[in-house]
C-alpha positions as CSV (number, residue, x, y, z in Angstrom):
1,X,11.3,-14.6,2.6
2,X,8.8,-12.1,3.2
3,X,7.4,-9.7,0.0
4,X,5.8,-6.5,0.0
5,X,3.2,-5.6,-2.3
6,X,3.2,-1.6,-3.3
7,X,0.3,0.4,-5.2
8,X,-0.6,4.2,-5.4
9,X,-4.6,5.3,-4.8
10,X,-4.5,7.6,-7.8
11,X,-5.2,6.6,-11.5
12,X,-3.2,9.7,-12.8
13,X,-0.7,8.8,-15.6
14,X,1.4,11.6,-13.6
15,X,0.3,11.0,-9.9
16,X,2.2,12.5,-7.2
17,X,1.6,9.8,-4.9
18,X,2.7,6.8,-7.7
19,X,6.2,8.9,-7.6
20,X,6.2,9.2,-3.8
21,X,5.9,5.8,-3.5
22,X,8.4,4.7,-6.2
23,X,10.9,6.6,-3.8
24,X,9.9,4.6,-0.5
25,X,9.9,1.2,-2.8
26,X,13.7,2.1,-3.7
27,X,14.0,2.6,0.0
28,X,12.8,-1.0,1.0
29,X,14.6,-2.5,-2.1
30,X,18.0,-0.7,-0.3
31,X,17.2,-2.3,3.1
32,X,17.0,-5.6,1.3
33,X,13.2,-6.1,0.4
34,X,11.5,-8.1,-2.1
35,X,9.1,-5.2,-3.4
36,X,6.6,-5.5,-6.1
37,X,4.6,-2.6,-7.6
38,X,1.3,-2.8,-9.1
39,X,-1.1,-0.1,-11.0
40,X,-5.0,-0.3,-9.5
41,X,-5.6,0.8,-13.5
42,X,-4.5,-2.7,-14.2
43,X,-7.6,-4.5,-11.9
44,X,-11.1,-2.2,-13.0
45,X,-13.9,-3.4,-10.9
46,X,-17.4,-1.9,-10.9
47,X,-19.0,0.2,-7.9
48,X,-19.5,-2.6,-5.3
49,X,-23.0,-3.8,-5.0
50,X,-23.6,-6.8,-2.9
51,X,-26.9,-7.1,-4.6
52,X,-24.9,-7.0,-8.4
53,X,-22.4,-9.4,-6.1
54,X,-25.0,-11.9,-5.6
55,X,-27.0,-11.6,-9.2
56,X,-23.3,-11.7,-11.2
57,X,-20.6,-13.1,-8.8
58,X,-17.7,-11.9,-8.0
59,X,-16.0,-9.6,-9.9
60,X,-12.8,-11.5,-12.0
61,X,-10.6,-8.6,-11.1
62,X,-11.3,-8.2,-7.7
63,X,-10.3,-11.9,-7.4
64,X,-7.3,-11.6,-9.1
65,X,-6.3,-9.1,-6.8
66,X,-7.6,-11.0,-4.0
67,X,-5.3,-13.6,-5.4
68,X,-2.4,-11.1,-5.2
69,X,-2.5,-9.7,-1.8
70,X,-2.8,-12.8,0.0
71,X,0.5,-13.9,-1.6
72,X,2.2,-10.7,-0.2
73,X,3.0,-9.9,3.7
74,X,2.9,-5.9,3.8
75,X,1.4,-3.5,1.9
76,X,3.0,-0.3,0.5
77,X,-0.1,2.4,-0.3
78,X,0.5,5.4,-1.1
79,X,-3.1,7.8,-1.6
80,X,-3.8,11.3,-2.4
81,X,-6.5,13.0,-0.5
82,X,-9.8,14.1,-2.4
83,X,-12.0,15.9,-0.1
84,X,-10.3,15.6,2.6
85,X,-10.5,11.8,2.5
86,X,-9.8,8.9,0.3
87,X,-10.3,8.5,-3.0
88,X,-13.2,6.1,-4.3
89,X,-11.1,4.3,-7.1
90,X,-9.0,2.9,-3.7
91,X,-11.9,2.7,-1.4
92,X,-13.4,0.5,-4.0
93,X,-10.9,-1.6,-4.4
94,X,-10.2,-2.2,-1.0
95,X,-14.0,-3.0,-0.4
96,X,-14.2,-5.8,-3.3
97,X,-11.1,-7.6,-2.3
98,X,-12.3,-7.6,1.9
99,X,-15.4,-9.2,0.7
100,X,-16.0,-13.0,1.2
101,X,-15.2,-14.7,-2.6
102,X,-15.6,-18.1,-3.6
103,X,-11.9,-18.5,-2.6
104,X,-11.2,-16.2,0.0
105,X,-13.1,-15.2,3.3
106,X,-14.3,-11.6,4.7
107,X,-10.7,-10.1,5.2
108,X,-8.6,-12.7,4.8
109,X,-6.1,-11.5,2.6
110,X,-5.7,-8.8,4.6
111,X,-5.9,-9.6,8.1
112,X,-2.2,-9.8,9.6
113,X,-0.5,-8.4,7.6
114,X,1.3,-5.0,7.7
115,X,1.4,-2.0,6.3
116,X,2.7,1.7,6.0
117,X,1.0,4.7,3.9
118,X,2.2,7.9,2.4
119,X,0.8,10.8,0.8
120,X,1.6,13.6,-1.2
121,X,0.0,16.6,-2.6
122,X,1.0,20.4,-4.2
123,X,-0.3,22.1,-1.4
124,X,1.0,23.0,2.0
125,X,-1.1,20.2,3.9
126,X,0.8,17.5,1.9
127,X,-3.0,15.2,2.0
128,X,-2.3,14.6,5.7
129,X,-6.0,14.7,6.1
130,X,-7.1,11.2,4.4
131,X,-4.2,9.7,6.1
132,X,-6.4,8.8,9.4
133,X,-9.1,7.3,7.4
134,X,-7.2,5.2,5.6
135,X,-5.2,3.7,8.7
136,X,-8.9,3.3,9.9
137,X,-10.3,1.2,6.9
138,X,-6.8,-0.6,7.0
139,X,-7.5,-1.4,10.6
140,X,-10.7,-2.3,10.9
141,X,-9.7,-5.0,8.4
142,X,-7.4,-6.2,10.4
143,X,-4.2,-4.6,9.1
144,X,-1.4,-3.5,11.7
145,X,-0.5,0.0,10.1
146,X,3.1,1.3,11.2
147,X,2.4,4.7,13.5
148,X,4.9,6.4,11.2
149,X,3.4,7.9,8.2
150,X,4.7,10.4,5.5
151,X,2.7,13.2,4.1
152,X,5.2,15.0,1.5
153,X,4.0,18.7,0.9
154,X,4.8,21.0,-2.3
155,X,5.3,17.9,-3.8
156,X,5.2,18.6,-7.5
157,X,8.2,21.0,-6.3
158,X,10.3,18.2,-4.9
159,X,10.5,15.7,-8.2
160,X,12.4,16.5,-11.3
161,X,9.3,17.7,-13.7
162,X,7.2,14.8,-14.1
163,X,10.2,12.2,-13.4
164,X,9.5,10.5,-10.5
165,X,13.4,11.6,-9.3
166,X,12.8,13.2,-6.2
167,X,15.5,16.2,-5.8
168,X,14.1,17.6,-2.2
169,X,16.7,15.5,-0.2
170,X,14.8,15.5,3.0
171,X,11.7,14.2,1.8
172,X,13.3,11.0,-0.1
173,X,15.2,10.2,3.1
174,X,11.6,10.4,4.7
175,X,10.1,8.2,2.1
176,X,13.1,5.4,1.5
177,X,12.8,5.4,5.9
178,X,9.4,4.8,5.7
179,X,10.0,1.9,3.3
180,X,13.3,0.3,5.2
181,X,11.2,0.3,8.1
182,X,8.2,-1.5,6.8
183,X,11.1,-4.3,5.2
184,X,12.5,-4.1,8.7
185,X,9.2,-5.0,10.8
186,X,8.9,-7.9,8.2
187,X,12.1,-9.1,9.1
188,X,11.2,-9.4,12.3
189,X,7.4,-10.4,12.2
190,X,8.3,-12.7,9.4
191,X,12.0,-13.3,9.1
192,X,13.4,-16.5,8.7
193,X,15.2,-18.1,11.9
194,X,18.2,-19.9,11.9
195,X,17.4,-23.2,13.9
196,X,20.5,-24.6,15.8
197,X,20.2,-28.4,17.0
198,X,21.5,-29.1,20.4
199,X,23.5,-31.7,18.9
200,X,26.2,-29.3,17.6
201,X,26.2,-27.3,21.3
């Protein structure tokens, strides 16, 4: 059975985009997907430095989370936009764990697998902005991003305080889509399929 693995750029106790993507989790979890959710807070790793790299090894946490993407087959990210792009806690991450490890090669727990992205922000452009540049670093290591992409506007106006209840009914049918349809491309990509011997035809 497939698995998705979900985490939100931001390091904010009260982030936006960790309650936006709770919403799209509960959405794959309704379609039938095995969803787990991780906190980046939870794997710190230094300002990549292929020079520190080479003088220190590899970082321990960037490994373990090296570890943990390759045993998922989609990725759930959810990132807020700062400065019109994405932010450097998430790009750092995503830079450690693409880099070649004493287990793993350059990309290879990511190349293949699939993924969809959200983001969310108080103002009226919803962080549509760092959208593109994160389908672009997902890309270029090797990631098939779905075209459909949710960028959730106003959004402190749409959750129940600092709940992570989302009471704008449009935008959670957006999200939990967004999330059923990332299950449902795994389904097909990676679903399991029933073999029939000719014997019983």
């Amino acid at each position: 059975m497939p698995k998705i693995l979900a985490f939100a750029g931001s390091l904010r106790e009260k982030s936006l985009n960790r309650r936006a993507l709770n919403v799209a989790v509960e959405g794959a979890r309704k379609a039938g997907g095995d969803v787990t959710v991780v906190d980046l807070r939870d794997y710190p790793m230094p300002i990549y430095n292929a020079d520190e790299q080479e003088k220190n090894g590899f970082d321990a946490n960037a490994l373990k989370f090296q570890e943990l993407v390759n045993g998922y087959d989609a990725l759930l990210i959810a990132s807020p936009e700062y400065n019109g792009s994405i932010p450097g806690g998430l790009k750092n991450t995503l830079d450690w764990v693409s880099r070649k490890s004493d287990k793993f090669g350059t990309n290879e727990v990511f190349r293949g697998k699939c993924a969809a992205t959200i983001t969310a922000s108080p103002g009226s452009f919803g962080g549509i902005r760092c959208l593109g540049h994160l389908r672009g670093v997902l890309s270029i290591m090797g990631i098939n991003v779905l075209p459909s992409e949710i960028a959730v506007t106003f959004a402190a106006q749409k959750f129940d305080g600092d709940s992570s209840v989302m009471t704008d009914e449009k935008a959670k049918a957006l999200l939990e889509g967004l999330g059923a349809s990332l299950w449902e491309m795994l389904m097909k990509t990676h679903g399991e399929v029933k073999f029939v011997s000719d014997t019983s035809i």
